[in-house]
N, CA, C, O and CB atoms as a CASP TS submission, in Angstrom:
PFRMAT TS
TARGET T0000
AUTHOR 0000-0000-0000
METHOD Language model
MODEL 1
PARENT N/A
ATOM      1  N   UNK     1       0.843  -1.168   0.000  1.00  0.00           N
ATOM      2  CA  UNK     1       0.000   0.000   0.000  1.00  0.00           C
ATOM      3  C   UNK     1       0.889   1.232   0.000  1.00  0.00           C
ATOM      4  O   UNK     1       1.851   1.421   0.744  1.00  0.00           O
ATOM      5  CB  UNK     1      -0.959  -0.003   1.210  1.00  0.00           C
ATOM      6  N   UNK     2       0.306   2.246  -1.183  1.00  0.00           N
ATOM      7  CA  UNK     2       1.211   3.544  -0.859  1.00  0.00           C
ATOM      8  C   UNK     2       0.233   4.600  -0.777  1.00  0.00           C
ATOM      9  O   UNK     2      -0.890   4.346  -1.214  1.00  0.00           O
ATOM     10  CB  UNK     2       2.392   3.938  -2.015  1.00  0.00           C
ATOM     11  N   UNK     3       0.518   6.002  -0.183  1.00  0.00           N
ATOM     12  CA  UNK     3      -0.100   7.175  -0.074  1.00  0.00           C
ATOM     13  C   UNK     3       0.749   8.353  -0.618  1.00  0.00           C
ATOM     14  O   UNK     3       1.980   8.342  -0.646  1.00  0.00           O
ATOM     15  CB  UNK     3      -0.464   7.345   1.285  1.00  0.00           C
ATOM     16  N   UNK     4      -0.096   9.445  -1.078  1.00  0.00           N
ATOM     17  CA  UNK     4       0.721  10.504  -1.323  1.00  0.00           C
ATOM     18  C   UNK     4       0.317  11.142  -0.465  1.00  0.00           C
ATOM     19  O   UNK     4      -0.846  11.190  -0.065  1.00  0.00           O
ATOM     20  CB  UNK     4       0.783  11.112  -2.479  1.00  0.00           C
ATOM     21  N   UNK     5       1.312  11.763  -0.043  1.00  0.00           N
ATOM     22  CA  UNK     5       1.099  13.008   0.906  1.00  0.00           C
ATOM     23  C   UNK     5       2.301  14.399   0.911  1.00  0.00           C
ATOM     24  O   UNK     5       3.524  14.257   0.905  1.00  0.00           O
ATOM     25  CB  UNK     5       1.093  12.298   2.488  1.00  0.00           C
ATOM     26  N   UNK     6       1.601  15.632   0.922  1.00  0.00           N
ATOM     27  CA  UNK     6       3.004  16.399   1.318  1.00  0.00           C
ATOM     28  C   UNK     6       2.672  16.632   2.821  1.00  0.00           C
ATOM     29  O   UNK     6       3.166  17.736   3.051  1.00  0.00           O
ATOM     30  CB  UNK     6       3.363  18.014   0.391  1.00  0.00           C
ATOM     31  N   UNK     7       2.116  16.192   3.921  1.00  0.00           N
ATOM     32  CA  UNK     7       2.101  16.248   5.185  1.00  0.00           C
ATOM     33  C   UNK     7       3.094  15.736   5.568  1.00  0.00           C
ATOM     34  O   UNK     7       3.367  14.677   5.005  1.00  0.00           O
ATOM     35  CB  UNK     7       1.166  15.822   5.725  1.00  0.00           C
ATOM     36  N   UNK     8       3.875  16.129   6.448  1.00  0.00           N
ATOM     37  CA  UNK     8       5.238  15.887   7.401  1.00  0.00           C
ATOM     38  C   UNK     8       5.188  14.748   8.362  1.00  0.00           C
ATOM     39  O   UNK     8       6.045  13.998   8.829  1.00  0.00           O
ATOM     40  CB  UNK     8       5.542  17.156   8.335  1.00  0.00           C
ATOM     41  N   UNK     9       3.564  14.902   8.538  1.00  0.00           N
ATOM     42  CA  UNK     9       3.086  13.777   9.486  1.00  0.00           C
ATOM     43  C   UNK     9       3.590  12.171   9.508  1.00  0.00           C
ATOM     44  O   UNK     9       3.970  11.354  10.346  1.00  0.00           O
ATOM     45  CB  UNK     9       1.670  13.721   9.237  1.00  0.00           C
ATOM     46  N   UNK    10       3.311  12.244   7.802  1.00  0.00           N
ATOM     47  CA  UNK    10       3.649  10.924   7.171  1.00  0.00           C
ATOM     48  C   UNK    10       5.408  10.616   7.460  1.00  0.00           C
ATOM     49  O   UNK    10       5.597   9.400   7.451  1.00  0.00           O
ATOM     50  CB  UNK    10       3.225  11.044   5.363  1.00  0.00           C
ATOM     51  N   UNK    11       6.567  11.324   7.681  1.00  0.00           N
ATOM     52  CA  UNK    11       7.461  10.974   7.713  1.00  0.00           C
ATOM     53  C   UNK    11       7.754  10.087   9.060  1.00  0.00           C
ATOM     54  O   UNK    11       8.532   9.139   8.956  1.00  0.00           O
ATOM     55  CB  UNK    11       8.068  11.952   7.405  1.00  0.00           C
ATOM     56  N   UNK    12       7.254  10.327  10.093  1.00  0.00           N
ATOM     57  CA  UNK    12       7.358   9.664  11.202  1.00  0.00           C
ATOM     58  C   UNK    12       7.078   8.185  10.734  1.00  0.00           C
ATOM     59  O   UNK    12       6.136   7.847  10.017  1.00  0.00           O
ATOM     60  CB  UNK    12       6.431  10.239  12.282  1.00  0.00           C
ATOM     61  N   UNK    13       8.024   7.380  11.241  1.00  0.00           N
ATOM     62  CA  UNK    13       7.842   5.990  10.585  1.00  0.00           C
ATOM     63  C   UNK    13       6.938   5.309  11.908  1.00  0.00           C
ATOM     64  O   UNK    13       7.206   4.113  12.026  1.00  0.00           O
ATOM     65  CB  UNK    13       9.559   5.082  10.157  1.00  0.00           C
ATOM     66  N   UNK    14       6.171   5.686  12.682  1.00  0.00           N
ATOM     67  CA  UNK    14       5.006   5.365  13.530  1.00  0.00           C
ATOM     68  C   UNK    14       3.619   5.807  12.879  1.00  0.00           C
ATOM     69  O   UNK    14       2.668   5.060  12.649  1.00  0.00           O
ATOM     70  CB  UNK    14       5.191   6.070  14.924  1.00  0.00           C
ATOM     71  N   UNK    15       3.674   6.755  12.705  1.00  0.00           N
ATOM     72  CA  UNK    15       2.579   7.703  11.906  1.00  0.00           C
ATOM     73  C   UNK    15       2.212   6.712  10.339  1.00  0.00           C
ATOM     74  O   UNK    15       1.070   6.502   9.931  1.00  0.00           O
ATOM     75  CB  UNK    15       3.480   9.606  11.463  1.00  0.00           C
ATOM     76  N   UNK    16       3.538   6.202   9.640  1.00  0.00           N
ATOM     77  CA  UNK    16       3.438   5.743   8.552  1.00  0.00           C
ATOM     78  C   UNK    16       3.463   4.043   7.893  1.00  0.00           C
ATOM     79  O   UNK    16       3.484   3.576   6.754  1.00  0.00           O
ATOM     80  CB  UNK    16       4.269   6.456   8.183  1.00  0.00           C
ATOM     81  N   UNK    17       3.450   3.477   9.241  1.00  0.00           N
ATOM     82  CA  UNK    17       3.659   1.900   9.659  1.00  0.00           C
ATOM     83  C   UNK    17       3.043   1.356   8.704  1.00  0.00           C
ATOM     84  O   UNK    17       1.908   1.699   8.373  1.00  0.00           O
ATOM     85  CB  UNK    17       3.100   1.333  11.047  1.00  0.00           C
ATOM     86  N   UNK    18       3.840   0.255   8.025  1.00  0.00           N
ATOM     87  CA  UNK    18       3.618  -0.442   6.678  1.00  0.00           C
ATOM     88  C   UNK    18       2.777   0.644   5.458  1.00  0.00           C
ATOM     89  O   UNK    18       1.863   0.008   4.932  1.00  0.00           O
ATOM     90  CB  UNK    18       2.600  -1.927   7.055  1.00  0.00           C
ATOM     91  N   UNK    19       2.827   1.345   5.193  1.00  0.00           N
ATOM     92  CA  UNK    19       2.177   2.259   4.520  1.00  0.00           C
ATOM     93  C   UNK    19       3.514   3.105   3.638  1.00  0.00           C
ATOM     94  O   UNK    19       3.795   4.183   4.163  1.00  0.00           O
ATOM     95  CB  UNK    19       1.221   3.179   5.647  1.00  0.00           C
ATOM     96  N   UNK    20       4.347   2.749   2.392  1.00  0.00           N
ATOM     97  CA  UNK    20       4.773   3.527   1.722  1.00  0.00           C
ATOM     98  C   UNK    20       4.295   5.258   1.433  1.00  0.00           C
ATOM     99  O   UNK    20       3.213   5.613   0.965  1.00  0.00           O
ATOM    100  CB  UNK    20       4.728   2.774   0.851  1.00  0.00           C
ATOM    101  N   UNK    21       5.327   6.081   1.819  1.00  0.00           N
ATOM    102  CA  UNK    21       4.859   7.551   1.601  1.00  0.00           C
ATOM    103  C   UNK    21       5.687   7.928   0.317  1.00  0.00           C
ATOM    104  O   UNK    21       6.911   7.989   0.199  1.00  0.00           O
ATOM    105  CB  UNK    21       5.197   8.638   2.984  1.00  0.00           C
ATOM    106  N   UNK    22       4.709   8.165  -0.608  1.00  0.00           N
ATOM    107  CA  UNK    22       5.336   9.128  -1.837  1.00  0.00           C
ATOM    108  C   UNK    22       5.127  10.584  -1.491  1.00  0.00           C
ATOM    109  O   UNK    22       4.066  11.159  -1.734  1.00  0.00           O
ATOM    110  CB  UNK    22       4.568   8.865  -3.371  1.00  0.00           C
ATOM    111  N   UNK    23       5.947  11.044  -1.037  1.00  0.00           N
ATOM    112  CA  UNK    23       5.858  12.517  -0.270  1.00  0.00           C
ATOM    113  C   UNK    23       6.251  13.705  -1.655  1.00  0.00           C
ATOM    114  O   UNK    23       6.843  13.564  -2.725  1.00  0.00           O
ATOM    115  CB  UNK    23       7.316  12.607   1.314  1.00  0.00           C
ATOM    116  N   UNK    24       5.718  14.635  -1.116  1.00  0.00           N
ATOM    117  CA  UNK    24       5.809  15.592  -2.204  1.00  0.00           C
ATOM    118  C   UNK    24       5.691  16.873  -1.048  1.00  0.00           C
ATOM    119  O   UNK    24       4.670  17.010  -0.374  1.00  0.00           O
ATOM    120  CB  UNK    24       4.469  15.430  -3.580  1.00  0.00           C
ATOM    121  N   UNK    25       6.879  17.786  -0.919  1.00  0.00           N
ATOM    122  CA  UNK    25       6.556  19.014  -0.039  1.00  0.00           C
ATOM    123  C   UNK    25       6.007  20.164  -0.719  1.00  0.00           C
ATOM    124  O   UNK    25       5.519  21.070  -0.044  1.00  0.00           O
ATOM    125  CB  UNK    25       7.747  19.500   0.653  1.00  0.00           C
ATOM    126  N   UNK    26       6.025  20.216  -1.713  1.00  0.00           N
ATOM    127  CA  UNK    26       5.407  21.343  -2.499  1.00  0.00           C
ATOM    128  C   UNK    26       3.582  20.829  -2.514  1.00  0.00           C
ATOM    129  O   UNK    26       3.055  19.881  -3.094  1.00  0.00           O
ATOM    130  CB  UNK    26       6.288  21.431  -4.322  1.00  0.00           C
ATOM    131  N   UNK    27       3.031  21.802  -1.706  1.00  0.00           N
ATOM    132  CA  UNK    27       1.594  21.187  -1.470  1.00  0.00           C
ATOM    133  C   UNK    27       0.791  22.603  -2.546  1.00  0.00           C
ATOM    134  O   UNK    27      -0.293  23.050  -2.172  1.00  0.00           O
ATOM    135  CB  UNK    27       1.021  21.084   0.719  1.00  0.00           C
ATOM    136  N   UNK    28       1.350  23.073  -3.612  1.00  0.00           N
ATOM    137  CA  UNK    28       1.020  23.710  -4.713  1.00  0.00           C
ATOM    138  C   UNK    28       1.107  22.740  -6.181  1.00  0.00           C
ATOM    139  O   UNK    28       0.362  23.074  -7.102  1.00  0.00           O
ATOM    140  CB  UNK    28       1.954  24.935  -4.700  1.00  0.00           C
ATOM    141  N   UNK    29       2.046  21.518  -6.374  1.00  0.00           N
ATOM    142  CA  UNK    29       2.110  20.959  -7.618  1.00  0.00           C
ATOM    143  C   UNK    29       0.986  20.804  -7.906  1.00  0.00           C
ATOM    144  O   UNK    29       0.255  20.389  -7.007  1.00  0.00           O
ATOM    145  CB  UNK    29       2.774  19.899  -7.796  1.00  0.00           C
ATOM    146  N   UNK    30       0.386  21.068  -9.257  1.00  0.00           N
ATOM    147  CA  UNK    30      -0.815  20.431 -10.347  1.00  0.00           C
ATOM    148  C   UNK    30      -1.071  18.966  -9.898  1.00  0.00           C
ATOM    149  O   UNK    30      -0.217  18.163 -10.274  1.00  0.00           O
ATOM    150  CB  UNK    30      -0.262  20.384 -12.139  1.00  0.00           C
ATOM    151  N   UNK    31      -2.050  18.506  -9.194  1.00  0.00           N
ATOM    152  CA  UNK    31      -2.528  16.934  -9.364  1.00  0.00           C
ATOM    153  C   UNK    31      -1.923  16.291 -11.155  1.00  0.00           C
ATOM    154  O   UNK    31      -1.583  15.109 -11.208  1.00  0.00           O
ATOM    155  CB  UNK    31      -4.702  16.947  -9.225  1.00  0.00           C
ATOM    156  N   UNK    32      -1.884  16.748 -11.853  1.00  0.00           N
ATOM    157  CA  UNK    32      -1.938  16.200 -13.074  1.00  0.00           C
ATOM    158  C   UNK    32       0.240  15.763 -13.305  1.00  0.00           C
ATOM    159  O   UNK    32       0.757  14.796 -13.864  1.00  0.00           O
ATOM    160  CB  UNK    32      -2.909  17.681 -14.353  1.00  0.00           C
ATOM    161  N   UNK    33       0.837  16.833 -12.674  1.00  0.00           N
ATOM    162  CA  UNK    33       2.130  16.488 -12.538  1.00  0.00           C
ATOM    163  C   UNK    33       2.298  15.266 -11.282  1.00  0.00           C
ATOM    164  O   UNK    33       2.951  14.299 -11.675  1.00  0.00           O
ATOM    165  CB  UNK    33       2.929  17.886 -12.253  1.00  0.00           C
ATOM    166  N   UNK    34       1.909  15.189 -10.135  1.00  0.00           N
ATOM    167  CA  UNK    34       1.964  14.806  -9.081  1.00  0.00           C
ATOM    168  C   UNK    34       1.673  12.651 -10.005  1.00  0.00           C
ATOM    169  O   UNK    34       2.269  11.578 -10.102  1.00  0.00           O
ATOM    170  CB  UNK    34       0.622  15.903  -7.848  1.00  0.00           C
ATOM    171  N   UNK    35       0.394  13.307 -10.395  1.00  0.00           N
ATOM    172  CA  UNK    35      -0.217  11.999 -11.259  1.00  0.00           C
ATOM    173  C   UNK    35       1.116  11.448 -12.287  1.00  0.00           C
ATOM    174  O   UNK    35       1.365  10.258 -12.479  1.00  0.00           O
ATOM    175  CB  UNK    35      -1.791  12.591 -12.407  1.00  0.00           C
ATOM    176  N   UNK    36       1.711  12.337 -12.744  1.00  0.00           N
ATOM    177  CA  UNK    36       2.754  11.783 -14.157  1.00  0.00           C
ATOM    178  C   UNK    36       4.005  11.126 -13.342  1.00  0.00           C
ATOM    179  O   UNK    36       4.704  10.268 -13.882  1.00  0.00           O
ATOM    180  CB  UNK    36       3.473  13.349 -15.403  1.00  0.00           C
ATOM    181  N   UNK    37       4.212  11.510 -12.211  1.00  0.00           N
ATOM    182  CA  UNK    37       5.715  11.146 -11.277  1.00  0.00           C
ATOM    183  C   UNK    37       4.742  10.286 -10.617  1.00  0.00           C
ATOM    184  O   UNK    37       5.762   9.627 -10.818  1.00  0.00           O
ATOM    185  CB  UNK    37       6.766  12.512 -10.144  1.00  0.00           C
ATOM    186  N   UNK    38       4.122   9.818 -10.222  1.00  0.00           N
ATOM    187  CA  UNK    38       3.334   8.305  -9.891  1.00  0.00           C
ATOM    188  C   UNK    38       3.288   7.317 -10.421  1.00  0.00           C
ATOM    189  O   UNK    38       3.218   6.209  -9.889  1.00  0.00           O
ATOM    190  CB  UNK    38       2.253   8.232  -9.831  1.00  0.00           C
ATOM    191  N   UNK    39       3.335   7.660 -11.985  1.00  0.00           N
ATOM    192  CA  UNK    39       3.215   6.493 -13.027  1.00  0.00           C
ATOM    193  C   UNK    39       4.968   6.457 -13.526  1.00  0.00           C
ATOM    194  O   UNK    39       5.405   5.418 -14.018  1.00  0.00           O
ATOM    195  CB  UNK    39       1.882   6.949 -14.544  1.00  0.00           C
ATOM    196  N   UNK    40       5.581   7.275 -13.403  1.00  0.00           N
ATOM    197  CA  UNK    40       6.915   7.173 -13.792  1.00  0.00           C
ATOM    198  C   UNK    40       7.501   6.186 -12.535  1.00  0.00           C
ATOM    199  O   UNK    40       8.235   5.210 -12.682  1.00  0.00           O
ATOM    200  CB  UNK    40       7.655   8.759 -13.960  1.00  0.00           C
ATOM    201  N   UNK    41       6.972   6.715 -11.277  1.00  0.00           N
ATOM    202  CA  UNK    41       7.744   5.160 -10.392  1.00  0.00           C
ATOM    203  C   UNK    41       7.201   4.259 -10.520  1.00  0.00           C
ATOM    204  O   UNK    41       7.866   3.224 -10.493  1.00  0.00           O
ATOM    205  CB  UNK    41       7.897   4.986  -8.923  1.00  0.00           C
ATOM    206  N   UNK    42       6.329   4.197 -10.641  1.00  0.00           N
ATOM    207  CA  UNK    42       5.338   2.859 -11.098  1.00  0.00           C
ATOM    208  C   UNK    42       5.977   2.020 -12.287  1.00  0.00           C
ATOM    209  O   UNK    42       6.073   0.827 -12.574  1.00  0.00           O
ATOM    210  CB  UNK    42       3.725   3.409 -11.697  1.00  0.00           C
ATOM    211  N   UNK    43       6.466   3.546 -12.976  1.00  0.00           N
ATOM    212  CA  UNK    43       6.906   1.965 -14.619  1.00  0.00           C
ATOM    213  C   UNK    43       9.093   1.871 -14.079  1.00  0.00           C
ATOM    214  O   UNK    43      10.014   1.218 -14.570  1.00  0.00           O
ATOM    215  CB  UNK    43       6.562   3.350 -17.836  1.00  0.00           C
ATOM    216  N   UNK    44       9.051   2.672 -13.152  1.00  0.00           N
ATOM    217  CA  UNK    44      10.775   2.329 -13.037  1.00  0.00           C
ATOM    218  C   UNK    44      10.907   1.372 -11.987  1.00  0.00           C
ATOM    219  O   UNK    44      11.790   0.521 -12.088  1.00  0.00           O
ATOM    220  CB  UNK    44      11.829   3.696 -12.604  1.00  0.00           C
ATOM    221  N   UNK    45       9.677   1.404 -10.366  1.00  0.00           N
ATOM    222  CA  UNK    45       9.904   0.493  -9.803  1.00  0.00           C
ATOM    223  C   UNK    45       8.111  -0.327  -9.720  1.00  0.00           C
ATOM    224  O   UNK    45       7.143   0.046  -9.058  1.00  0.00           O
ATOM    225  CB  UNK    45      10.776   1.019  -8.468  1.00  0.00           C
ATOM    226  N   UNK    46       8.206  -1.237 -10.445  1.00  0.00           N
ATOM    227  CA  UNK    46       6.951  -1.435 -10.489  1.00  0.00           C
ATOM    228  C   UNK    46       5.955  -2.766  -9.102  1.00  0.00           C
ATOM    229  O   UNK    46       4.758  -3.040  -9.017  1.00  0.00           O
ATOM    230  CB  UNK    46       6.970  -1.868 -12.121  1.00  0.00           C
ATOM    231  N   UNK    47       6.779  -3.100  -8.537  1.00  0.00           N
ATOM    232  CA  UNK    47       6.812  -3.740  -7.284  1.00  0.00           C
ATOM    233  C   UNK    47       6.984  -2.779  -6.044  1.00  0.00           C
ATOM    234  O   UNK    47       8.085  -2.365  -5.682  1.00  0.00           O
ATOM    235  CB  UNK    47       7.900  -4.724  -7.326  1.00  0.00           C
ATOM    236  N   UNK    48       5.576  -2.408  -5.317  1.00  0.00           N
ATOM    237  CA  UNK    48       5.977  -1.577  -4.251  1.00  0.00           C
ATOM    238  C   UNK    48       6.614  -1.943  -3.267  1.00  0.00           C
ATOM    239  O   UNK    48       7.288  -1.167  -2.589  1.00  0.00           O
ATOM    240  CB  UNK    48       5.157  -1.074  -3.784  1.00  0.00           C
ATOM    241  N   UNK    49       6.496  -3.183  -3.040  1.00  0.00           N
ATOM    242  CA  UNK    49       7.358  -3.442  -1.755  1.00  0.00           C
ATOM    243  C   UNK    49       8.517  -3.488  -1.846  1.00  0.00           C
ATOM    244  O   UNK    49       9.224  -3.910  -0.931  1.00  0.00           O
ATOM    245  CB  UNK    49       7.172  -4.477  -1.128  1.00  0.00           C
ATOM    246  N   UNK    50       9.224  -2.830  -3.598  1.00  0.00           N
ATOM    247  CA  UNK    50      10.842  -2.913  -3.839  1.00  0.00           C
ATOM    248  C   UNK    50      10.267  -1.371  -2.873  1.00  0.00           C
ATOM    249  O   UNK    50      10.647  -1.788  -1.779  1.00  0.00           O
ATOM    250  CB  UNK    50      11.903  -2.964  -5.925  1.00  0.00           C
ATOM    251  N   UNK    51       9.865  -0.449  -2.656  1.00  0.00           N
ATOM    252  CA  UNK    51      10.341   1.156  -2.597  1.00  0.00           C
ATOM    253  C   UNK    51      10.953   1.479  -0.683  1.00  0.00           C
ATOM    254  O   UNK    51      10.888   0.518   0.083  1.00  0.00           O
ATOM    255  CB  UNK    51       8.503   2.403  -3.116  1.00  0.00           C
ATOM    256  N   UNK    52      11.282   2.322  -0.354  1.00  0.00           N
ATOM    257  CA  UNK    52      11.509   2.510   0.717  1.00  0.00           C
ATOM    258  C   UNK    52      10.904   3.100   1.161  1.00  0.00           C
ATOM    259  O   UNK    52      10.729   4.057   0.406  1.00  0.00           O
ATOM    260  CB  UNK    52      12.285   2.735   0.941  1.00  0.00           C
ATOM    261  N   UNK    53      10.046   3.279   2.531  1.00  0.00           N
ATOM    262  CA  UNK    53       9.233   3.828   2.825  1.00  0.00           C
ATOM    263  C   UNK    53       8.950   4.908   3.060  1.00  0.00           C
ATOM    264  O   UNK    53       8.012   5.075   3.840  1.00  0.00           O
ATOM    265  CB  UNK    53       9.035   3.494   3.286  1.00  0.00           C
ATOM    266  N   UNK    54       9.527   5.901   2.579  1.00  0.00           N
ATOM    267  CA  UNK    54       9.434   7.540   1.887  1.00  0.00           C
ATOM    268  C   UNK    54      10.154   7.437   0.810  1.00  0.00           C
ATOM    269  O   UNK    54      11.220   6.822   0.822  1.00  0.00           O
ATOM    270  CB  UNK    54      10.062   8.876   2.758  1.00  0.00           C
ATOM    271  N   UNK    55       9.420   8.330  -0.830  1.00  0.00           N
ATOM    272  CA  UNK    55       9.861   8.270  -1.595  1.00  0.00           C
ATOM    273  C   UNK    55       9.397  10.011  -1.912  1.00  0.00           C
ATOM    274  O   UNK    55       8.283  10.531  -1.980  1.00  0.00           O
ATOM    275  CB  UNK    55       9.575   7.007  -2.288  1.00  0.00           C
ATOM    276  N   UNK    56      10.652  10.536  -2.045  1.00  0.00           N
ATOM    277  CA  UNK    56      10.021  12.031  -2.410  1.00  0.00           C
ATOM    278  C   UNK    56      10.343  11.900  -3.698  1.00  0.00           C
ATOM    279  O   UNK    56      11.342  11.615  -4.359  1.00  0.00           O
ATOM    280  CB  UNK    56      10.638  13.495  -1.689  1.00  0.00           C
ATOM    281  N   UNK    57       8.472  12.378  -3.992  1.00  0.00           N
ATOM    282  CA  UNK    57       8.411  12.637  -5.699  1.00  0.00           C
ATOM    283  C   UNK    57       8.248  14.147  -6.317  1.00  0.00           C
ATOM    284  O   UNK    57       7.710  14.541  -7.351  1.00  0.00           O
ATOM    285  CB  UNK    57       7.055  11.827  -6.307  1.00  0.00           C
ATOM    286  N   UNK    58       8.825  14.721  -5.428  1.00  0.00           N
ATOM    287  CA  UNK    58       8.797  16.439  -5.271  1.00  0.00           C
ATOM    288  C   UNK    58       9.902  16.866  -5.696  1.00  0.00           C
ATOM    289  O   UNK    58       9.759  18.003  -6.147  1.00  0.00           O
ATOM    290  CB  UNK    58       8.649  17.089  -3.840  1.00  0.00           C
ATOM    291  N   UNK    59      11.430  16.320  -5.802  1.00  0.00           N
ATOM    292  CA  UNK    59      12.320  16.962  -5.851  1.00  0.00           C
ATOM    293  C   UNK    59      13.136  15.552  -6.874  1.00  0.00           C
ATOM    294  O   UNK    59      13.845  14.588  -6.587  1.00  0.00           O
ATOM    295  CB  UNK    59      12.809  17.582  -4.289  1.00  0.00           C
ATOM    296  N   UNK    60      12.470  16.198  -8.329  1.00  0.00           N
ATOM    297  CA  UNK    60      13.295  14.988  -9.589  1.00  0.00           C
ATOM    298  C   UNK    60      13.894  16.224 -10.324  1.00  0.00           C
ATOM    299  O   UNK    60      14.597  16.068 -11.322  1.00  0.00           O
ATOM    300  CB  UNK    60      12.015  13.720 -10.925  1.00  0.00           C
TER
END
């Protein structure tokens, strides 16, 4: 299971327990960019349980 979030909350690895965070701190990006860097990790790592459990997709 993954979530996007740019909440800080999510970095606490209690707060985020078994739950992959694709974090994004810019809480202004276009949903429609946010959406295109979702599918780009999706087709580079396409097994979530390869990812580490914060993945910032904010700063490519």
């Amino acid at each position: 299971m993954a979530a996007v979030s740019h909440d800080l909350d999510f970095l606490d690895p209690e707060t985020a327990a078994g739950v992959t965070v694709l974090y994004d701190g810019d809480d202004t990006m276009d949903t429609g960019d946010i959406a295109e860097r979702v599918e780009t990790l999706a087709e580079w790592v396409p097994d979530a349980d390869a990812l580490p459990p914060v993945v910032n997709i904010g700063e490519w």
